[in-house]
py3Dmol code that shows the C-alpha trace and the ligand (Angstrom):
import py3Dmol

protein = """\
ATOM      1  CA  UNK A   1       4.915  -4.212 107.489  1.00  0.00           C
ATOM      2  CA  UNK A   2       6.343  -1.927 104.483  1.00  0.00           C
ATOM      3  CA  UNK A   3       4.185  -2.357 101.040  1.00  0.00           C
ATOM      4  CA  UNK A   4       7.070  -3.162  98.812  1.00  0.00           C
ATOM      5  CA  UNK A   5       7.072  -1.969  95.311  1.00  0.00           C
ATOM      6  CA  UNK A   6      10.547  -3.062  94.258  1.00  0.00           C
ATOM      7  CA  UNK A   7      13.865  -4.652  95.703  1.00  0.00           C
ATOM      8  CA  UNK A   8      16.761  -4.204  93.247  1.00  0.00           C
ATOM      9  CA  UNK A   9      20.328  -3.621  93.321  1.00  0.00           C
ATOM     10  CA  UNK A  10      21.688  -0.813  90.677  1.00  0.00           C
ATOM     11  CA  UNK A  11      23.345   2.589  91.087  1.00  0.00           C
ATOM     12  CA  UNK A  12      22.035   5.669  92.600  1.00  0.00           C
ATOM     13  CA  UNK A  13      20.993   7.556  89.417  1.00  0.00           C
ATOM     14  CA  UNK A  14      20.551  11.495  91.150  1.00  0.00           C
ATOM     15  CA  UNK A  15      22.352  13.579  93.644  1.00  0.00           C
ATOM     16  CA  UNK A  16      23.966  13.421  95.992  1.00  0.00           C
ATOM     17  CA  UNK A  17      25.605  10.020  95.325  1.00  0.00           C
ATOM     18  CA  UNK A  18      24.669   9.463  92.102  1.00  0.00           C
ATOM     19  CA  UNK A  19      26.822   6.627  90.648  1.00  0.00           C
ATOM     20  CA  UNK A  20      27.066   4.784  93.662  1.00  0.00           C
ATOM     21  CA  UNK A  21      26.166   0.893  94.420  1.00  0.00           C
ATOM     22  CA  UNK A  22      22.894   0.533  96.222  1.00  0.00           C
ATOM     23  CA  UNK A  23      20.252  -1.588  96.837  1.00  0.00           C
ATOM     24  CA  UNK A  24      16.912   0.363  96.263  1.00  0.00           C
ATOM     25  CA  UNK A  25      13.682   0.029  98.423  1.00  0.00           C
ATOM     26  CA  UNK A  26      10.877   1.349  96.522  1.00  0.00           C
ATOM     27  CA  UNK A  27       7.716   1.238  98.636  1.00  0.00           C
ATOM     28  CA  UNK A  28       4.483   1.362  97.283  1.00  0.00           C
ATOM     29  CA  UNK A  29       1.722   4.387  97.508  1.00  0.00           C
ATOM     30  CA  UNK A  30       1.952   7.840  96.801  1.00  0.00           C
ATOM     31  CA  UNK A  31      -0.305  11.145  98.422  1.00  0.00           C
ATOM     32  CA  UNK A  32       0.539  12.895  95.133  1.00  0.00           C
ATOM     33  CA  UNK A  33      -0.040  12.197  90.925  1.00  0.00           C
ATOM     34  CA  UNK A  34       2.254  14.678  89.454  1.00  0.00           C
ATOM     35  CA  UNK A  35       2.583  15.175  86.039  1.00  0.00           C
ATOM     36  CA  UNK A  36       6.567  14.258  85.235  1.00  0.00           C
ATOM     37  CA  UNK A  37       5.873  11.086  87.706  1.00  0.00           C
ATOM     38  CA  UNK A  38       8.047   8.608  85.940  1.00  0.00           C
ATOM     39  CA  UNK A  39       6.818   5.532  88.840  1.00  0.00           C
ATOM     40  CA  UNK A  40       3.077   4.862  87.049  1.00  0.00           C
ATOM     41  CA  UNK A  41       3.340   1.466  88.987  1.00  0.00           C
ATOM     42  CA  UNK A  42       3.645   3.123  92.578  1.00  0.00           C
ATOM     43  CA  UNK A  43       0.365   1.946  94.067  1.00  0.00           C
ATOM     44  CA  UNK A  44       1.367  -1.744  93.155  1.00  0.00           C
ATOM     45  CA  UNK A  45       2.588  -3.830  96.074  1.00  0.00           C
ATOM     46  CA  UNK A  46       4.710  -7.185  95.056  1.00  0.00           C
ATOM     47  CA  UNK A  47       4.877  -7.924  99.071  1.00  0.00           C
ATOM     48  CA  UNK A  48       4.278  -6.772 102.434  1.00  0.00           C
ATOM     49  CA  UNK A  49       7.779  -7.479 104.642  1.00  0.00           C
ATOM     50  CA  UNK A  50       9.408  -6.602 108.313  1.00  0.00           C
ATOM     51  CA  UNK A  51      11.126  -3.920 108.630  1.00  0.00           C
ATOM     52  CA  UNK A  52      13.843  -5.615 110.010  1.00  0.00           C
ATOM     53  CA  UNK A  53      13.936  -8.953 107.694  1.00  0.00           C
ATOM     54  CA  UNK A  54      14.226  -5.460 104.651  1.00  0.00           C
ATOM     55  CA  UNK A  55      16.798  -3.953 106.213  1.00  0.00           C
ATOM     56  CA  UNK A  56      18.383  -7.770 106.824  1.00  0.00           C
ATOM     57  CA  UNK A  57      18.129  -8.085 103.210  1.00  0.00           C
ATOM     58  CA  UNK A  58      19.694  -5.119 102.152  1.00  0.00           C
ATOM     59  CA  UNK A  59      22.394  -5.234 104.225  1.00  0.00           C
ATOM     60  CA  UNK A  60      23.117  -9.167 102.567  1.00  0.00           C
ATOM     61  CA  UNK A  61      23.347  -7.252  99.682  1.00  0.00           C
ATOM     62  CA  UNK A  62      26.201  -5.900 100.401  1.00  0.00           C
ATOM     63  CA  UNK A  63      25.964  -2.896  98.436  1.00  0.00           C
ATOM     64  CA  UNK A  64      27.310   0.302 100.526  1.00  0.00           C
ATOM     65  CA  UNK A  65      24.132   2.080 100.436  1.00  0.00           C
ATOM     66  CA  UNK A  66      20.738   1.673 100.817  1.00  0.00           C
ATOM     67  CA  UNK A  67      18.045   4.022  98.608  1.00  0.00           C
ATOM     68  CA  UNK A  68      14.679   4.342 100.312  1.00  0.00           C
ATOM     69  CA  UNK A  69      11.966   5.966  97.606  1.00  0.00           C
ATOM     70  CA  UNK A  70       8.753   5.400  96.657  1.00  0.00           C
ATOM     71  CA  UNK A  71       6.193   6.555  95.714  1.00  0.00           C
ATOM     72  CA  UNK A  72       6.576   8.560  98.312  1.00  0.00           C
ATOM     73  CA  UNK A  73       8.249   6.558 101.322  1.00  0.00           C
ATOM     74  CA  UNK A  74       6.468   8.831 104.318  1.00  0.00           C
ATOM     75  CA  UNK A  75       3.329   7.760 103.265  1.00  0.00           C
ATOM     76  CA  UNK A  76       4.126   4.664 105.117  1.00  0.00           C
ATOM     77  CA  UNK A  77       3.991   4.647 108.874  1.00  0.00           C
ATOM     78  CA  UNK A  78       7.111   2.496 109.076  1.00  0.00           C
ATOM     79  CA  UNK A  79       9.227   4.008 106.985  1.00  0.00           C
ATOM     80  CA  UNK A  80      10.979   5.966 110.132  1.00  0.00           C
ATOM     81  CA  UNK A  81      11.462   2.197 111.407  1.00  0.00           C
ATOM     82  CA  UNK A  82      13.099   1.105 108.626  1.00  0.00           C
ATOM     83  CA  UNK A  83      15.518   3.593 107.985  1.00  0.00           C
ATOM     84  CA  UNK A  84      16.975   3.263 111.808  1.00  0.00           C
ATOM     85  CA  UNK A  85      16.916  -0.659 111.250  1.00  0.00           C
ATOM     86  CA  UNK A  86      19.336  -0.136 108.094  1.00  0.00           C
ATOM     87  CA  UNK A  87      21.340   2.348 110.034  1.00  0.00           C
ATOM     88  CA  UNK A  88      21.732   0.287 112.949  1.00  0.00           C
ATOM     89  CA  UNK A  89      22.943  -2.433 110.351  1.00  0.00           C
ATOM     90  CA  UNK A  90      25.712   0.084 109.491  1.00  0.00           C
ATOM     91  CA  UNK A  91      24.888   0.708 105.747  1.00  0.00           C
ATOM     92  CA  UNK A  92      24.485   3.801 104.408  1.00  0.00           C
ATOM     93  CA  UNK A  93      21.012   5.586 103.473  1.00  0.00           C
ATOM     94  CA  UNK A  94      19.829   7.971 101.090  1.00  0.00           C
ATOM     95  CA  UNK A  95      15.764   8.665 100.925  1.00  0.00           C
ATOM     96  CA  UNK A  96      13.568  10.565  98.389  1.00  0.00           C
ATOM     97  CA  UNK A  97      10.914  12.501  99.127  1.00  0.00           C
ATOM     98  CA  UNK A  98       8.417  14.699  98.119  1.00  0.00           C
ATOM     99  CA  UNK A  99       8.869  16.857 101.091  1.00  0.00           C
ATOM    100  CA  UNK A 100       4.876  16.568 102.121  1.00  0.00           C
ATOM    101  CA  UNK A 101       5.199  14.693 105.296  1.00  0.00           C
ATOM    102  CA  UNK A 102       7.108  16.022 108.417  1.00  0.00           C
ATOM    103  CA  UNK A 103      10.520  14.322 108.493  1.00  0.00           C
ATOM    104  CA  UNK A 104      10.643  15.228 111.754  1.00  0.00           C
ATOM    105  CA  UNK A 105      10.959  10.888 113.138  1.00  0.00           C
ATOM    106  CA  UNK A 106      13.297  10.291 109.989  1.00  0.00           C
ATOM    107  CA  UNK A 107      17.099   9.608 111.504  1.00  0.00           C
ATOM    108  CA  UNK A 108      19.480  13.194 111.464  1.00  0.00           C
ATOM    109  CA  UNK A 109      22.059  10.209 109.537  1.00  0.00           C
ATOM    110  CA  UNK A 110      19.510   9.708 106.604  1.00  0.00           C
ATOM    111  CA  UNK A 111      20.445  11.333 103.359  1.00  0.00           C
ATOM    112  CA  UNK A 112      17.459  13.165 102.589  1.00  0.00           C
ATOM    113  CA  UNK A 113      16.820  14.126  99.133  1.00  0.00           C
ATOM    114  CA  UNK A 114      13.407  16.207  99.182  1.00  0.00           C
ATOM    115  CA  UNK A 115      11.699  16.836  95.938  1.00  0.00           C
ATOM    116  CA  UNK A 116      10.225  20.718  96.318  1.00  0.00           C
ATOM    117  CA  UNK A 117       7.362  20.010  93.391  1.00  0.00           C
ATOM    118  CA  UNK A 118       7.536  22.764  90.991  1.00  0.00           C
ATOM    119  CA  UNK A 119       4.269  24.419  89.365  1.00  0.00           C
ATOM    120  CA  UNK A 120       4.541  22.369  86.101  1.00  0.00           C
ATOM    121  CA  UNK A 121       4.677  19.168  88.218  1.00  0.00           C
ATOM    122  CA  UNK A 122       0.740  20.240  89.268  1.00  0.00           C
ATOM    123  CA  UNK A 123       1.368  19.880  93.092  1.00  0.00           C
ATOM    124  CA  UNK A 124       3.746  23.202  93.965  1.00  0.00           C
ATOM    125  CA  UNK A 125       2.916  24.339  97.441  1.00  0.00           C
ATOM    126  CA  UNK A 126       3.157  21.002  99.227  1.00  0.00           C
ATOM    127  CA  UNK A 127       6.542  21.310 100.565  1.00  0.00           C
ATOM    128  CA  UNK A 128       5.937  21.337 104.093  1.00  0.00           C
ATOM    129  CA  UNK A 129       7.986  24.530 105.136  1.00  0.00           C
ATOM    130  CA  UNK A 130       8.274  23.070 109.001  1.00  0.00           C
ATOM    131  CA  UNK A 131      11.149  20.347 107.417  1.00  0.00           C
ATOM    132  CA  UNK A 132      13.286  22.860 106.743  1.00  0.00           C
ATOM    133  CA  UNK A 133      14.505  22.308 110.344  1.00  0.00           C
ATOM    134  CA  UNK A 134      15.398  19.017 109.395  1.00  0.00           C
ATOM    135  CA  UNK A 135      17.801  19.504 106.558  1.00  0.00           C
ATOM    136  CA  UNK A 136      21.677  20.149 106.677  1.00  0.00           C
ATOM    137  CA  UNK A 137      24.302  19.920 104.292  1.00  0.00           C
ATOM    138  CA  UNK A 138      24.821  16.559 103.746  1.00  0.00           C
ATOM    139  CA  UNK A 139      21.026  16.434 101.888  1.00  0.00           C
ATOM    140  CA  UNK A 140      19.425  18.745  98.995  1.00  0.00           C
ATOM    141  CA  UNK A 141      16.649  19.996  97.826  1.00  0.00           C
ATOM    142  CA  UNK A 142      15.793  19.235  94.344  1.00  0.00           C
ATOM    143  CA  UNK A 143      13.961  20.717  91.632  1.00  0.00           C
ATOM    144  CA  UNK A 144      12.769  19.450  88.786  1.00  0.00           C
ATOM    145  CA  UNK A 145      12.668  21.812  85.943  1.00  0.00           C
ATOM    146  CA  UNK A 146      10.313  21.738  82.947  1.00  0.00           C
ATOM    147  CA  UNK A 147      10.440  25.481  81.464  1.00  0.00           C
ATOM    148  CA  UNK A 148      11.913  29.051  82.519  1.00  0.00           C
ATOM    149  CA  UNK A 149       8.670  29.574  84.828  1.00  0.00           C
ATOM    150  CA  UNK A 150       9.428  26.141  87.091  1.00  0.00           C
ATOM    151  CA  UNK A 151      13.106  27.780  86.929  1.00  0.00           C
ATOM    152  CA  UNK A 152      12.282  31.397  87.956  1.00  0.00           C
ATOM    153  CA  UNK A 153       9.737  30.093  90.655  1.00  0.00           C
ATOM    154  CA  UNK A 154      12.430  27.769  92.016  1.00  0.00           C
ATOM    155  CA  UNK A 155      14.984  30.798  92.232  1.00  0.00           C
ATOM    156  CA  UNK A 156      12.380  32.580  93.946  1.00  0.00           C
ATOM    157  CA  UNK A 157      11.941  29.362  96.484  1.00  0.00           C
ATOM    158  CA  UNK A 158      15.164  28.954  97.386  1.00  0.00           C
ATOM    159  CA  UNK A 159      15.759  32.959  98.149  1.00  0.00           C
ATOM    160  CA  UNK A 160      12.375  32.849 100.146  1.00  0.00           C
ATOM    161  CA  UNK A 161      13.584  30.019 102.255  1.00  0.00           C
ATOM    162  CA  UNK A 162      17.167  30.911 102.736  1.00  0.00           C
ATOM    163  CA  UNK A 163      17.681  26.828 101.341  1.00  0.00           C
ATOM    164  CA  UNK A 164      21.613  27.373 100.471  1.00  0.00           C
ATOM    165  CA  UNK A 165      22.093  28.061 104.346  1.00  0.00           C
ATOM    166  CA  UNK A 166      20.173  24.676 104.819  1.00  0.00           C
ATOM    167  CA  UNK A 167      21.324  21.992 102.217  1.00  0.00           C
ATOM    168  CA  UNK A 168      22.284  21.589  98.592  1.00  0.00           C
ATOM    169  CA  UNK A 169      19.896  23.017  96.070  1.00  0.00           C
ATOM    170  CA  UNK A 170      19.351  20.776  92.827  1.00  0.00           C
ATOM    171  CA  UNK A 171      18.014  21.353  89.826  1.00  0.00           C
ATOM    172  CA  UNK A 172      17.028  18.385  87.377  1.00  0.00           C
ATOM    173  CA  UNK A 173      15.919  18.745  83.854  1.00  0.00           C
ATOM    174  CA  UNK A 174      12.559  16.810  83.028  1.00  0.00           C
ATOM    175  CA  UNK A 175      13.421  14.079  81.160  1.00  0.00           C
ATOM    176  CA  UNK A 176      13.300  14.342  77.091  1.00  0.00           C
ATOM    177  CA  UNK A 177      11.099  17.984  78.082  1.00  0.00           C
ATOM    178  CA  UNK A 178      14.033  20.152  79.471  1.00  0.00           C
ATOM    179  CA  UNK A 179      17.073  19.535  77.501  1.00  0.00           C
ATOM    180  CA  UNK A 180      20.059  19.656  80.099  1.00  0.00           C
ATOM    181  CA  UNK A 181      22.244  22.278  78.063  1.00  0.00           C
ATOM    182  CA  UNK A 182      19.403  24.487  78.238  1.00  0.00           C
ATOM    183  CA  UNK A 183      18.956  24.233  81.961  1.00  0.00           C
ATOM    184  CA  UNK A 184      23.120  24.219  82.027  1.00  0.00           C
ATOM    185  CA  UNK A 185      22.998  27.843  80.807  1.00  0.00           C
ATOM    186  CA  UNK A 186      20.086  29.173  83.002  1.00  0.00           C
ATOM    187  CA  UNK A 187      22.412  27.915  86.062  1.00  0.00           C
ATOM    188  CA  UNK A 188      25.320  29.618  85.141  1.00  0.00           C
ATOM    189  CA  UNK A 189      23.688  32.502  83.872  1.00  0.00           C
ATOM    190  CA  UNK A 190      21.657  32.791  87.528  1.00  0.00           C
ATOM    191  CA  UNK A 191      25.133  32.832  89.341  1.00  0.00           C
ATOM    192  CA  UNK A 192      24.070  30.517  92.135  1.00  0.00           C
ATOM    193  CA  UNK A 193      25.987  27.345  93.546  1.00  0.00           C
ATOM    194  CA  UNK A 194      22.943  25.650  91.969  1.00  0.00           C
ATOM    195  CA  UNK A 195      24.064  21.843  91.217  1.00  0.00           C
ATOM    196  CA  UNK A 196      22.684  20.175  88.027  1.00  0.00           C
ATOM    197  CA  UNK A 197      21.667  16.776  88.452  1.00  0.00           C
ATOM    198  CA  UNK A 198      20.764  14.337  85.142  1.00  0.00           C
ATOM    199  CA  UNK A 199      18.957  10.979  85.892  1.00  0.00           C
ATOM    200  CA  UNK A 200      21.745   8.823  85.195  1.00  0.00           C
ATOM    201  CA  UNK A 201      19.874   5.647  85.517  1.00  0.00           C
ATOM    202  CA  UNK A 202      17.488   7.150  82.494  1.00  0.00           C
ATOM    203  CA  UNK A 203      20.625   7.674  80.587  1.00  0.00           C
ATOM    204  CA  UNK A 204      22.197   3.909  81.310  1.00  0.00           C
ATOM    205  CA  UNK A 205      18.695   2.498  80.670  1.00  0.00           C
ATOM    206  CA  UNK A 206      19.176   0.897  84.471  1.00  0.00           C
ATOM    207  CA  UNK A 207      16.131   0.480  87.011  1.00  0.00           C
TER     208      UNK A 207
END
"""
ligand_1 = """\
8
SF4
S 5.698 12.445 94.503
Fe 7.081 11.205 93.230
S 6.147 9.152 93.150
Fe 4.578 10.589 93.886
S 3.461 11.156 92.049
Fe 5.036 12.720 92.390
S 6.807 12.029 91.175
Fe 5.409 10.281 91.374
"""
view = py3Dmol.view(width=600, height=400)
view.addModel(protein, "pdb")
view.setStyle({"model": 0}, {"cartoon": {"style": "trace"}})
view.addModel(ligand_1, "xyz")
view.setStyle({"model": 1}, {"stick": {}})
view.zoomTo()
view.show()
């Protein structure tokens, strides 16, 4: 059974696929309490459901993509189920992560968006380096920037593991901390193919 947190249907608001229709799974719990958390609800569970009556109601949705997050949705044993149920019901899926937990049963098809927790967030470190194996090009890594050290040490990161050969490398401002044209000129100034990614659903004031 997956401890559901929230069933809603609203637009992707981060890369990749940001803008896009979906119908988001948020499943309850969370192995970490970082500091920019912006789910203070993610322990609560409003039900406990099937994996396949989920995916059976996402798919009636109709919505062309499905986004799996949490918490953190590897906390949860059946997570891995769920994600194959959806893709066996032919609708696209995107899942966030913090990275923590080996991805390792999660479906090559997911769209894997893995949070790498930078030192402002409290928890940097707890990437689990082995999932690197499990990213291509089609997913990114994200960071989420709060001040030139979180943006130095993520430079650092992605050079240390080779990411750009792996996946698309993110960086997201922390909302009302970073302001986005500050974090627009650190990109360009770093001369990377770093992508900036805003939380549009913070800006539309949509779950
Ligand atoms: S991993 Fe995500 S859900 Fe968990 S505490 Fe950190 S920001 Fe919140």
């Amino acid at each position: 059974m997956i401890p559901l947190n929230e069933f809603t249907e609203t637009l992707i608001g981060e890369e990749p696929h940001a803008g896009e229709q979906c119908v988001l799974i948020r499943i309850a719990g969370c192995n970490l309490d970082c500091r920019w958390c912006d789910t203070p609800d993610r322990e609560k569970i409003i039900e406990r459901v099937e994996t396949d009556e989920l995916a059976d109601r996402a798919v009636k949705t109709g919505r062309p993509w499905a986004l799996v997050t949490g918490g953190e949705p590897m906390n949860c044993d059946e997570t891995p189920e769920l994600l194959g149920a959806l893709l066996s019901r032919e609708i696209c899926v995107l899942m966030e992560t913090n990275g923590s937990f080996s991805l390792e049963k999660v479906p090559p098809e997911v769209v894997k968006s893995v949070d790498i927790k930078t030192p402002s967030s409290g928890f940097a470190g707890r990437f689990m380096e082995s999932n690197l194996e499990f990213l291509d090009k089609k997913d990114v890594a994200k960071f989420v920037i709060a001040d030139r050290n979180d943006f130095d040490w993520a430079l650092n990161e992605i050079e240390r593991l080779d990411l750009f050969s792996k996946s698309g490398v993110i960086f997201s401002p922390v909302w009302e901390i970073m302001e986005p044209k500050v974090l627009v000129r650190m990109i360009l100034d770093c001369g990377l193919p770093v992508r900036l990614s805003v939380q549009l659903h913070k800006i539309l004031r949509i779950k």
